[in-house]
C-alpha positions as CSV (number, residue, x, y, z in Angstrom):
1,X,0.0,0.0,0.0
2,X,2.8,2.5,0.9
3,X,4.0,3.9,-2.2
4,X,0.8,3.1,-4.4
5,X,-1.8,4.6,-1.5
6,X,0.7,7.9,-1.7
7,X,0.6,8.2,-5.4
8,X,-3.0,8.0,-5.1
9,X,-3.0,10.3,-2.1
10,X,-1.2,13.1,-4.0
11,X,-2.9,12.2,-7.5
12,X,-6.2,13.1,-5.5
13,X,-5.0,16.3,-4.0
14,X,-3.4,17.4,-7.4
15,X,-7.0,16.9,-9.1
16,X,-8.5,18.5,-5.8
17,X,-5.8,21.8,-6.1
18,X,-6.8,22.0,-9.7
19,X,-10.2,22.4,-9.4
20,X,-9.4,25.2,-6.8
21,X,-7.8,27.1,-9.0
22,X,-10.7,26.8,-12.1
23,X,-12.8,28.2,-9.3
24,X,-10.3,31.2,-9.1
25,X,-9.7,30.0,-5.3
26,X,-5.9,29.8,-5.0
27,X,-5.6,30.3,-1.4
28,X,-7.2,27.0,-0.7
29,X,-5.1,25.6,-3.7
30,X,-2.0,26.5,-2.3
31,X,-2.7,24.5,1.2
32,X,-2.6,21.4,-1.0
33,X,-0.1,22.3,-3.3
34,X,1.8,22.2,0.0
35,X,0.7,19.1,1.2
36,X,2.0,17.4,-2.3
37,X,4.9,19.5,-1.7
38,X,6.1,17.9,1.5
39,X,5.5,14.5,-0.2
40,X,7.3,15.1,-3.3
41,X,9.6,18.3,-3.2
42,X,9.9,18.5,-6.8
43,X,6.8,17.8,-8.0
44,X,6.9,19.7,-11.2
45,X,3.2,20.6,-12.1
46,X,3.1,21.3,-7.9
47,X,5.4,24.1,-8.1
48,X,4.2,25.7,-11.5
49,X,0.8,26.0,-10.5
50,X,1.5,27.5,-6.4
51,X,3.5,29.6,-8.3
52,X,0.7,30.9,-10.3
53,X,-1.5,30.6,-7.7
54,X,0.8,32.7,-5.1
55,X,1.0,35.5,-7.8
56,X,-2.9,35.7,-8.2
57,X,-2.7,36.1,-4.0
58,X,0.1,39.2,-4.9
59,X,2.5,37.4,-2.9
60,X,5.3,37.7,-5.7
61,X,8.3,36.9,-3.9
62,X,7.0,33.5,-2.6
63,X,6.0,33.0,-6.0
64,X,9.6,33.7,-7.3
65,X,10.6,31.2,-4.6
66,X,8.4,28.8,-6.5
67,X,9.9,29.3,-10.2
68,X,13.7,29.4,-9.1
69,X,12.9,25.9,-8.0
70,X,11.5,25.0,-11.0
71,X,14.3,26.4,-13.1
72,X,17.0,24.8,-11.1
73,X,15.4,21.3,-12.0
74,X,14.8,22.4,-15.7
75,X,16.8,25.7,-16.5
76,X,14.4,25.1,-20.2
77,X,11.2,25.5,-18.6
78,X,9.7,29.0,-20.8
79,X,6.4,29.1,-19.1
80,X,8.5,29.4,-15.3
81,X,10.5,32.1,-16.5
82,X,7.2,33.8,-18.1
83,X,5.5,33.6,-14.5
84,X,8.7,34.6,-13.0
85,X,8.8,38.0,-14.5
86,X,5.1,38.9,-14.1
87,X,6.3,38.6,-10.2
88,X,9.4,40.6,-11.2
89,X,7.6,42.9,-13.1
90,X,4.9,43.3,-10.1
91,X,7.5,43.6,-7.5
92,X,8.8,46.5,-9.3
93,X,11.8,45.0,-10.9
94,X,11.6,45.9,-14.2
95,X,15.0,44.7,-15.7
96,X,15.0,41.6,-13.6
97,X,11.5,40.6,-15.4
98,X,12.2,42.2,-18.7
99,X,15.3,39.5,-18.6
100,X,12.6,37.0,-17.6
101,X,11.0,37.2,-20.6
102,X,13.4,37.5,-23.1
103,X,15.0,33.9,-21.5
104,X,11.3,32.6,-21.7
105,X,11.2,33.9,-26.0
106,X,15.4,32.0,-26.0
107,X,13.9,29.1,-24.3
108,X,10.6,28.6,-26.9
109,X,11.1,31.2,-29.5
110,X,7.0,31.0,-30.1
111,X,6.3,31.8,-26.0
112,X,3.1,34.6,-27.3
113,X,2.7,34.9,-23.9
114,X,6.1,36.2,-23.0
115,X,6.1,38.7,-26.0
116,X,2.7,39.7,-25.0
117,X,3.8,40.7,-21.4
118,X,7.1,42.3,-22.9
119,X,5.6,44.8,-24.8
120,X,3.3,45.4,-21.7
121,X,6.5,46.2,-19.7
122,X,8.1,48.3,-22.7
123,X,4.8,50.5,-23.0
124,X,5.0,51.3,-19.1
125,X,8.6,52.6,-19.9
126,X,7.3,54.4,-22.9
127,X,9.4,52.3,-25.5
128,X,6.7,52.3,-27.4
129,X,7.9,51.7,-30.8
130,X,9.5,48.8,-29.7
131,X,6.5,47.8,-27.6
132,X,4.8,47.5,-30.6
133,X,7.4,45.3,-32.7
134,X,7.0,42.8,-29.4
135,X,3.2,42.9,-29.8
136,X,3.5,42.0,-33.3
137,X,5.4,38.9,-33.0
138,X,2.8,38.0,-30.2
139,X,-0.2,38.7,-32.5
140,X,1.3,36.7,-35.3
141,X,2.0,33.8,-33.0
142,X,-1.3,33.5,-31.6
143,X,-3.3,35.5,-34.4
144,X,-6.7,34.5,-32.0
145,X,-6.1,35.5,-29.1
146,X,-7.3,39.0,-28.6
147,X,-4.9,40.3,-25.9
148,X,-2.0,41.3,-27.8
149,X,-4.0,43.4,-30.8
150,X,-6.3,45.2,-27.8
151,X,-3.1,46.0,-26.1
152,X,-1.4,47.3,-29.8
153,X,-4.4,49.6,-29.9
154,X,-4.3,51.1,-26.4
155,X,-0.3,52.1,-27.4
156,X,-1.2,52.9,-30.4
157,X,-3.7,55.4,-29.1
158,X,-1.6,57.1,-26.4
159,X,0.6,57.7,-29.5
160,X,-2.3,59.7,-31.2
161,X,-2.3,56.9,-33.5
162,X,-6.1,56.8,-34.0
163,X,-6.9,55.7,-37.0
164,X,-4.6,52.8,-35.7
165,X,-5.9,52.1,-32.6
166,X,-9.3,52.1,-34.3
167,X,-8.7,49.2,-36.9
168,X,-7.1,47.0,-34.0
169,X,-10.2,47.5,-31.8
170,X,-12.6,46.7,-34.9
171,X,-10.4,43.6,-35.5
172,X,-10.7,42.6,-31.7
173,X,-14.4,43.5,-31.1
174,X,-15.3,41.7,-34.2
175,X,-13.8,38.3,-33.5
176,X,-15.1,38.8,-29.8
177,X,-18.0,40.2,-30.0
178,X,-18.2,39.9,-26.2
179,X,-15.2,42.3,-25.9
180,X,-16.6,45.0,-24.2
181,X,-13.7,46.8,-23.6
182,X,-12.0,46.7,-27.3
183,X,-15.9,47.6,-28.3
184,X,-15.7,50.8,-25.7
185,X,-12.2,51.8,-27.2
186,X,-13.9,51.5,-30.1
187,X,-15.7,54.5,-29.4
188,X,-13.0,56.2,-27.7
189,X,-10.6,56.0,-30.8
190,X,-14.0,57.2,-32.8
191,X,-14.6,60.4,-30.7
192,X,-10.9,60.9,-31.0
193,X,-11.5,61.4,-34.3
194,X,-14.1,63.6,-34.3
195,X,-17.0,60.9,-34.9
196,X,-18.7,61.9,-32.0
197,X,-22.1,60.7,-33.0
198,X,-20.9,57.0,-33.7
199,X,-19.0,57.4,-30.5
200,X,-22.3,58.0,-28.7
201,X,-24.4,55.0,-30.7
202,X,-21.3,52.2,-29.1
203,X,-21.5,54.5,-25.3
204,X,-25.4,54.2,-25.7
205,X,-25.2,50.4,-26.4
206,X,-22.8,49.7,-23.6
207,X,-25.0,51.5,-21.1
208,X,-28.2,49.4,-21.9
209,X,-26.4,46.8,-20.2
210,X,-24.1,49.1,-18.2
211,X,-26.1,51.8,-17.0
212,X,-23.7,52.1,-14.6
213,X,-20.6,52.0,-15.6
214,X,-18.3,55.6,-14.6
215,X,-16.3,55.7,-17.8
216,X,-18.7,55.3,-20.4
217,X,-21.3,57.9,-18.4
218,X,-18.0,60.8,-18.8
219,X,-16.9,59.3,-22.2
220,X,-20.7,60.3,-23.4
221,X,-20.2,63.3,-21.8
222,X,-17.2,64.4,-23.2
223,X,-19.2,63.9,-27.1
224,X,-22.1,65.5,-25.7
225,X,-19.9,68.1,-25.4
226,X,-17.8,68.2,-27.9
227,X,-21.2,68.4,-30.2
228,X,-22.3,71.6,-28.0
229,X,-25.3,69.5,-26.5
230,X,-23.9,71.4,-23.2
231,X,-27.2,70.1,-20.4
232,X,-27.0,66.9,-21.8
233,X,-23.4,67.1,-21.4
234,X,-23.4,68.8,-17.8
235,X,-25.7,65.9,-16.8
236,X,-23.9,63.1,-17.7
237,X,-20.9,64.7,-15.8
238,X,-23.0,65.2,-12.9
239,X,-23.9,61.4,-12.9
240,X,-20.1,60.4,-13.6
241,X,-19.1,62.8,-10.8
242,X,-21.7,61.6,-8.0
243,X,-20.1,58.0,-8.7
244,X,-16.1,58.7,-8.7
245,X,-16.1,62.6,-7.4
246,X,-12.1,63.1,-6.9
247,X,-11.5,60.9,-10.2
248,X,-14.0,62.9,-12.4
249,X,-13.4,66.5,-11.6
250,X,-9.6,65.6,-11.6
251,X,-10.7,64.7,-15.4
252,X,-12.8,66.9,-16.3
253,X,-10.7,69.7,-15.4
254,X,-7.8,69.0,-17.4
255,X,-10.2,67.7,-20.6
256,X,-9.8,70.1,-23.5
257,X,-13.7,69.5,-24.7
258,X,-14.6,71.0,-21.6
259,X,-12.6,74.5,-22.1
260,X,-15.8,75.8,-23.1
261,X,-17.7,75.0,-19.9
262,X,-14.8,76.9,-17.8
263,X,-16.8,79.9,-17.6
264,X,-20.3,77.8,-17.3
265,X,-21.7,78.3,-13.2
266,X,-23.1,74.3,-13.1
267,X,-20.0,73.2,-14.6
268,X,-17.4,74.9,-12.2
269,X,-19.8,74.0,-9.4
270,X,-19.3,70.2,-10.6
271,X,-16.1,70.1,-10.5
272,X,-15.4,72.5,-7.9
273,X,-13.5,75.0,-9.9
């Protein structure tokens, strides 16, 4: 019984862990990660997924802990060094993780998932250009996946790139048309543009199963506005603002649409100018 009654012990607690994490319940997955652990210190599949698991919890340097193992019993492993930079990266140490993924990309040249989260980390140190090359090799690697394309649109917007950033979020929203984020920078990239009327038709849409949703209530606004509708405009901001005060006005008072407003009594009430 000894050695076939613990390979069925930790084969149960393995299937057990698993079905923790599905649930999005990785506290209670990493208790029996642990007990497999202690029974088998190198359990491979153990250690990748407690190491996902203690990321997901935010605790990144136990994570690490996790991976280093992992890549001392196979140095080749791409998807351990991928995990270990997102801790790197979320621990704040950008070169360390950065170095992370490129090992991950030397390792298994078509690791989409390490390019993907490279030209994250580029973009947050405004290597944008680059960011975008990264992205590319993502996007042709894994062509399906919407992650890479939504994120080459939100670069390619904060590079005033809107044409761009529109045709990436049209691609995205229409292979997922349950997208609702590439379908709302949709009509962020379309007001950008001046298209303030088809901007309102995808807010509008969004609300009717939204209604409540801060960002698309202050996006409308800022079209409403834009279009000199200024009290339908005033009252959208006045709904945006009763649901994130110190975020909106903070908004609102640097927005350029709004200039007009400046002088307006309701609006500089709002915001408390």
């Amino acid at each position: 019984m000894g050695l076939f009654g613990s390979k069925d012990n930790t084969e149960d607690l393995m299937y057990n862990a698993m079905s923790l994490m599905e649930k999005n319940q990785p506290k209670g997955a990493i208790s029996l990660f642990n007990k497999i652990l202690k029974q088998e210190s190198k359990n491979t599949t153990a250690l990748f997924n407690k190491g996902l698991a203690l990321n997901q919890i935010k605790k990144y340097s136990d994570a690490i802990t996790c991976f280093d193992i992992l890549l001392e019993i196979n140095p080749k492993d791409s998807q351990a060094w991928n995990n270990r930079g997102i801790a790197m990266a979320e621990n704040g140490n950008i070169q360390a993780a950065a170095e992370c993924y490129d090992k991950a990309i030397e390792v298994d040249p078509k690791n989409a998932a390490s390019y993907f989260n490279k030209g994250v980390l580029l973009d947050k140190l405004q290597e944008r250009e680059e960011a975008l090359q990264v992205l590319d090799k993502a996007i042709s690697i894994e062509p399906r996946k919407p992650n890479a394309l939504f994120y080459k649109g939100i670069i390619l917007g904060k590079m005033k790139k809107h044409e761009e950033a529109l045709n990436c979020f049209n691609s995205v929203h229409k292979n997922n048309p349950s997208h609702m984020d590439a379908f709302f920078h949709k009509g962020i990239e379309l007001a950008e543009l001046d298209k303030h009327v088809k901007a309102i038709e995808i807010f509008d849409k969004i609300l009717s199963k939204h209604k409540d949703n801060v960002n698309i209530i202050y996006a409308k606004s800022r079209s409403k506005a834009a279009l000199g509708e200024y009290p339908q405009a005033l009252e959208l901001l006045k709904q945006s603002i009763s649901k994130n005060p110190k975020m909106i006005r903070s908004w609102a008072k640097e927005e350029p649409v709004f200039t007009k407003l400046h002088s307006n009594d309701q609006f500089r009430k709002l915001v408390k100018m």
